[in-house]
C-alpha positions in Angstrom: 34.2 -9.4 3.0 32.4 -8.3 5.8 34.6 -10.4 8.3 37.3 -8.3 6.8 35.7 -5.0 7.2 35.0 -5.7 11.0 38.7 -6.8 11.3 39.8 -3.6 9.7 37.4 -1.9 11.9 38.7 -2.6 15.5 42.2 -3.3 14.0 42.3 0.1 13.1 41.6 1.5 16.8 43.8 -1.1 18.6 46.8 1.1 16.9 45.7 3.6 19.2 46.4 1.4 22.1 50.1 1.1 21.4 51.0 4.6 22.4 49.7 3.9 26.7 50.9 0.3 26.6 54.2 1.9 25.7 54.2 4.5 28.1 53.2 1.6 30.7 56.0 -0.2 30.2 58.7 2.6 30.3 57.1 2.8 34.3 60.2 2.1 36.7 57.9 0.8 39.4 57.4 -2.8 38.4 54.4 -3.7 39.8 52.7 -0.1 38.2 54.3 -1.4 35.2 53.0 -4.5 35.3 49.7 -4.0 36.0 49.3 -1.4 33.0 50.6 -3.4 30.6 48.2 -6.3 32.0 45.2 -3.9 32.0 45.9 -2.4 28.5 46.5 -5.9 27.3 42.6 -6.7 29.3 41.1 -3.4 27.5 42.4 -4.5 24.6 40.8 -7.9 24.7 37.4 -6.5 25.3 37.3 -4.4 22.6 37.8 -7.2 20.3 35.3 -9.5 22.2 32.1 -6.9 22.1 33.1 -6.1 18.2 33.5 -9.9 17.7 30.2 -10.7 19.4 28.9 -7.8 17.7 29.6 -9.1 14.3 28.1 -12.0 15.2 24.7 -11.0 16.0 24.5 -8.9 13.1 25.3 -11.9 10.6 22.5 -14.1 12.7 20.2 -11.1 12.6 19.3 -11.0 16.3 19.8 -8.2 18.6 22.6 -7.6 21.3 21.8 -8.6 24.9 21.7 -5.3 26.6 24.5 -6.6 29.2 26.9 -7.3 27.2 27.1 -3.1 26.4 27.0 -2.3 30.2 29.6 -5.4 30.9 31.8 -4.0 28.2 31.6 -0.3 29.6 31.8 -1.4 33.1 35.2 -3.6 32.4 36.7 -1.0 30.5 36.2 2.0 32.3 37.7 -0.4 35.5 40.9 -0.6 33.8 41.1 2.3 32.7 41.4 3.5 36.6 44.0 1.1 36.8 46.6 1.8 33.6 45.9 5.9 35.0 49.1 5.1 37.8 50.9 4.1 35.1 50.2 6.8 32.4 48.6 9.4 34.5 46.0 11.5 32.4 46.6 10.4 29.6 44.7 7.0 30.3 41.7 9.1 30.0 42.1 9.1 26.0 41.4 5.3 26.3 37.9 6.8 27.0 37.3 7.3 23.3 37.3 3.1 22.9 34.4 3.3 25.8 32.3 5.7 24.3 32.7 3.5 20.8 31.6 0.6 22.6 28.8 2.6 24.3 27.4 4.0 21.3 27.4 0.5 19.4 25.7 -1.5 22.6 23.9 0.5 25.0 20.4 2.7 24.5 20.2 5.9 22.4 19.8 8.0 24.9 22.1 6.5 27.6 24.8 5.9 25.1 24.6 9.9 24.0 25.0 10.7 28.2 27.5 8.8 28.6 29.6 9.8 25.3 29.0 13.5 26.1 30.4 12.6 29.7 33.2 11.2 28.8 34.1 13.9 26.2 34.2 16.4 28.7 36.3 14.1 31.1 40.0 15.1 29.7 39.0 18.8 29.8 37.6 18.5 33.0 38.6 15.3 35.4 42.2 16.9 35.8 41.4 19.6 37.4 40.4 17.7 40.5 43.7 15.5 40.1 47.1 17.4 41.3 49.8 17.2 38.7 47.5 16.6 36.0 46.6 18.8 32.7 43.6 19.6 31.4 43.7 17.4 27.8 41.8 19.5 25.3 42.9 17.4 22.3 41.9 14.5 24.1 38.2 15.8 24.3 38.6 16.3 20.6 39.8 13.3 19.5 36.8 11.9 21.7 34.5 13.8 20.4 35.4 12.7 16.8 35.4 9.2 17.3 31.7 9.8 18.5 30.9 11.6 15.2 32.3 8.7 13.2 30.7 6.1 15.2 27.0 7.5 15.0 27.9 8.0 11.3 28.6 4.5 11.1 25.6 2.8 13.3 23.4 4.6 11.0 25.0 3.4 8.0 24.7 -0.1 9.8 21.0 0.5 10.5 20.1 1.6 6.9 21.8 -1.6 5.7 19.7 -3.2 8.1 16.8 -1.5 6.8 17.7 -2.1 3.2 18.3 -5.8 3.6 15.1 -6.1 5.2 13.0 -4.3 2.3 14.9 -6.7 0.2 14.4 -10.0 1.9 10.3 -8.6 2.1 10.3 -8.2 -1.7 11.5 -11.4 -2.7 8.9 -13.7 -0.4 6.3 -10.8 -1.8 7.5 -12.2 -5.3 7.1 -15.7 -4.7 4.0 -15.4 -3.2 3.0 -13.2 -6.1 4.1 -15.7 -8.0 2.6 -19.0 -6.4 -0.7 -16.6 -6.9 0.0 -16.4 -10.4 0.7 -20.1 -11.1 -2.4 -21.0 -9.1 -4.8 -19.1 -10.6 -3.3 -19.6 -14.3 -3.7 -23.9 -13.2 -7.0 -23.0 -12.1 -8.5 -21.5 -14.8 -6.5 -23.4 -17.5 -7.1 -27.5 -16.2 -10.9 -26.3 -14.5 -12.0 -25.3 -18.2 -10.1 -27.9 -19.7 -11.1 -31.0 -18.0 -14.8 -29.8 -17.0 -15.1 -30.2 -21.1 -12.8 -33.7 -20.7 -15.6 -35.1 -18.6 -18.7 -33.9 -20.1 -17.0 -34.9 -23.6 -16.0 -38.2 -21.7 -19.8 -39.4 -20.5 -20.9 -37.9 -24.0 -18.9 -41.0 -25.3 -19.4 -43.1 -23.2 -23.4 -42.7 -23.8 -22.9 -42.4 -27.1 -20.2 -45.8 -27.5 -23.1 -48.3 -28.6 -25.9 -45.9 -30.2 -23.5 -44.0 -32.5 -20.2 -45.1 -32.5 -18.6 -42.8 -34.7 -20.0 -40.0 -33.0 -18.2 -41.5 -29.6 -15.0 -42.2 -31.8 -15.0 -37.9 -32.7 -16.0 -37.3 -28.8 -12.9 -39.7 -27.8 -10.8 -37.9 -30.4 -11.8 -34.2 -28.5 -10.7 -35.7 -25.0 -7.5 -36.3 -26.3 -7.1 -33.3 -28.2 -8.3 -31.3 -24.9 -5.6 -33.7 -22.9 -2.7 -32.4 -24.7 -3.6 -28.6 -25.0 -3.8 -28.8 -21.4 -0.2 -30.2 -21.2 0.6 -28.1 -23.3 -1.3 -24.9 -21.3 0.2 -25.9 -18.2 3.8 -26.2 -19.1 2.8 -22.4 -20.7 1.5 -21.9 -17.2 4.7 -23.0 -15.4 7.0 -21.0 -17.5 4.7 -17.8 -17.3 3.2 -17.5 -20.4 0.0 -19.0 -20.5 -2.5 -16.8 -22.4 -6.2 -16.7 -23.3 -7.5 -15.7 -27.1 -10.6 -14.2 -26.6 -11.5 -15.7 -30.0 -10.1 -19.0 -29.3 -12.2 -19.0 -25.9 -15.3 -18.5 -27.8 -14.5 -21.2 -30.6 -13.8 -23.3 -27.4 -17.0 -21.8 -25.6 -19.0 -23.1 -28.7 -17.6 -26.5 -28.4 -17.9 -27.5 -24.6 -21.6 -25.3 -24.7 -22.4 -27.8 -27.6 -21.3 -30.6 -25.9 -22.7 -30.1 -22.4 -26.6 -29.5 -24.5 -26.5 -26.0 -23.8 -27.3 -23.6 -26.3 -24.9 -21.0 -27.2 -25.6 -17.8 -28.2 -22.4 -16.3 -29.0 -20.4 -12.8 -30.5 -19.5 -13.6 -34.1 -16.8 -11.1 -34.6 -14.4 -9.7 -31.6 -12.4 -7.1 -33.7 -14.0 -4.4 -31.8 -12.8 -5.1 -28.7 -9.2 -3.4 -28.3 -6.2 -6.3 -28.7 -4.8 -5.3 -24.9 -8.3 -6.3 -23.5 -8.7 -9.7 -25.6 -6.7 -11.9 -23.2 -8.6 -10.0 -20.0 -12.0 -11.2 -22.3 -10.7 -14.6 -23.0 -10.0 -15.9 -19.1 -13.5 -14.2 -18.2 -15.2 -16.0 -21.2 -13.2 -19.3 -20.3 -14.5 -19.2 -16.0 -17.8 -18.1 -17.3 -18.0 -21.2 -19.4 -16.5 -23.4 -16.9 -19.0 -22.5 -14.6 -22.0 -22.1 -16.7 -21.0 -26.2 -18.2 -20.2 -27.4 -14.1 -22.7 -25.6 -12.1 -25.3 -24.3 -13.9 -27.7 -26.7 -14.6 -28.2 -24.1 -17.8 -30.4 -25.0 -21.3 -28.7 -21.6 -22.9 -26.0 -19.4 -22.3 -25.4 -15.8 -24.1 -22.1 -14.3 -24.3 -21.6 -10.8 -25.0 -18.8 -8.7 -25.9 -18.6 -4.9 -26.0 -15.1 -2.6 -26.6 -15.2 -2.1 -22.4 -16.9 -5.4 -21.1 -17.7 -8.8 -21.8 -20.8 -10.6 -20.1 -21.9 -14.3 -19.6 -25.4 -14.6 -18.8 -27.3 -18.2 -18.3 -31.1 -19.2 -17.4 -29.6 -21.8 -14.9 -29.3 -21.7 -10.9 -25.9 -20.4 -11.1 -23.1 -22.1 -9.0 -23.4 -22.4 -5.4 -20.5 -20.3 -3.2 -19.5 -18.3 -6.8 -18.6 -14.7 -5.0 -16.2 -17.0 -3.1 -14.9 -19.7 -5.9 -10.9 -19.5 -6.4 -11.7 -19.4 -10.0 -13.6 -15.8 -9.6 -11.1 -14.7 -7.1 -8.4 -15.0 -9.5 -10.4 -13.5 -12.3 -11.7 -10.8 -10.1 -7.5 -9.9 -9.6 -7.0 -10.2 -13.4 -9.7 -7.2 -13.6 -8.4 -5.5 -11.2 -5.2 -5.7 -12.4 -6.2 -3.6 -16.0 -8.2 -1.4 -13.7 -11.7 -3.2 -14.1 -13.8 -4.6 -11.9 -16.1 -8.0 -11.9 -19.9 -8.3 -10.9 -20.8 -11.9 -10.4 -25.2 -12.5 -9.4 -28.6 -13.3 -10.1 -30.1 -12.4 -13.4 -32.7 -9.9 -13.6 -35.2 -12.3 -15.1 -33.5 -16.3 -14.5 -30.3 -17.6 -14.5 -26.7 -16.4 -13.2 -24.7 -13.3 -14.9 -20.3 -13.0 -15.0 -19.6 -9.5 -16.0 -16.1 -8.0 -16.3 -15.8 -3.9 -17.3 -13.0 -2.0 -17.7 -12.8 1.7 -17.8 
């Protein structure tokens, strides 16, 4: 479509060029003839070069070489001299083609000078010629072609614009998105198989002193396993989710499992249902960490309408302000216009705290 628009384009102002390679050819003197027609036949293939070339670089998105203007305007005003024995003044409406070229291809303010100039030139130019007519309608034909072609170049510049903003949006998106998957993997598989490996050496200790026990701790891995299949193909399609009162239930198991002791919220209704997910990835990290880094005998969870808190009497984990896991919950808080306080306990231990206003 746009190959078609371009054609249109400098097909359009080639039908101007019929009217002085006509009056070129009616010349008796053959050799004047000739070379008009020649020179209108050279204009003519410059024109459709430069738009051409000019189509070209737009569709590879790189900018014009700055000669390729001044060639163009250099070449065509040449020939121009030469079809004027042939058509006298009236070669100098061929100067509307120049200053389309010039506007297109050469600096702002150059191109401006230059189209101004040769506005003026049919009102003007003939007065120093003898025999020749000032061409008012020439210098008004000029004149709009120039209005139409800055028209254009900043229609052409604004599409520019716009497909720039667009292509910026979309690689914002899929980095936005890569963001999202990461951090939704990271805080789905680090819960899920920090649990699958303390449940794991639970069992395995436990496979000759009690092996039932190690049986129900086997039967937890793989129970574990599958929600997190399950949570990462969630995950992939953009829908993984955390119940603040499943996190707890799940907080009470891996706690359990890990020989920590879990003091934990036994209701969650006050807390408002559009900050329950927020609660349940904060509880979930908070766990994580507390299970993984610790080195905790008790961990206390607590849950207000605007915050949720996990507080151990461990050493807390090493690099935490910097993990990927707090960095991604720390844009999940910011995100519902909260903010997350990660540090030393007042007394021992390590404190996660997410509040939102």
């Amino acid at each position: 479509m746009r190959g078609r628009v371009f054609h249109l384009w400098y097909g359009v102002w080639l039908v101007y060029l019929i009217e002085p390679l006509v009056q070129a050819w009616r010349e008796d003197r053959p050799a004047v003839r000739a070379l008009g027609v020649v020179a209108v036949g050279l204009f003519a293939a410059i024109f459709i070069w430069f738009f051409s070339a000019f189509r070209r670089a737009r569709e590879q998105r790189r900018p014009i070489p700055g000669w390729w203007g001044w060639a163009s305007v250099a070449a065509m005003f040449a020939l121009s001299l030469a079809i004027m024995p042939a058509i006298g003044e009236s070669a100098l409406g061929m100067y509307a083609f120049i200053a389309v070229v010039a506007l297109f291809a050469l600096p702002r303010r150059a191109a401006v000078a230059l189209a101004a100039a040769l506005v003026l030139a049919p009102s003007v130019v003939p007065y120093a010629v003898p025999g020749w007519e000032p061409r008012f309608d020439l210098s008004f034909s000029i004149f709009l072609a120039c209005l139409i072609v800055l028209g254009v170049t900043q229609l052409l510049k604004r599409n520019s614009e716009l497909a720039a903003a667009r292509e910026e949006i979309a690689r914002l998106a899929v980095a936005d998105e890569r963001n999202r998957l990461a951090r939704d993997l990271h805080d789905l598989l680090g819960h899920s198989l920090t649990v699958v490996a303390v449940k794991a050496e639970l069992a395995g200790r436990l496979v000759r002193l009690a092996p039932e026990r190690a049986e129900e701790e086997i039967g937890d891995v793989e129970r574990l396993a599958r929600q997190s299949l399950r949570d990462v193909r969630a995950a992939v399609a953009g829908y993984a989710q955390a119940s603040l009162a499943a996190e707890l239930a799940g907080a009470q198991a891996a706690l359990t499992s890990a020989g920590i002791e879990a003091d934990l919220p036994e209701d969650v209704e006050q807390v408002p249902p559009e900050r329950r997910e927020l609660f349940g990835w904060v509880v979930r990290e908070g766990v994580t960490n507390v299970v993984r880094h610790s080195g905790a005998k008790r961990c206390r969870i607590r849950v207000t309408p605007r915050e949720v808190e996990v507080t151990d009497d461990g050493h807390g984990p090493d690099g935490a302000s910097t993990g990927r896991g707090l960095a991604g919950l720390r844009e999940r808080a910011e995100a519902a216009g909260g903010s997350l306080t990660v540090g030393r306990a007042p007394e021992r231990g390590f404190t996660l705290r997410v509040r939102v206003p």
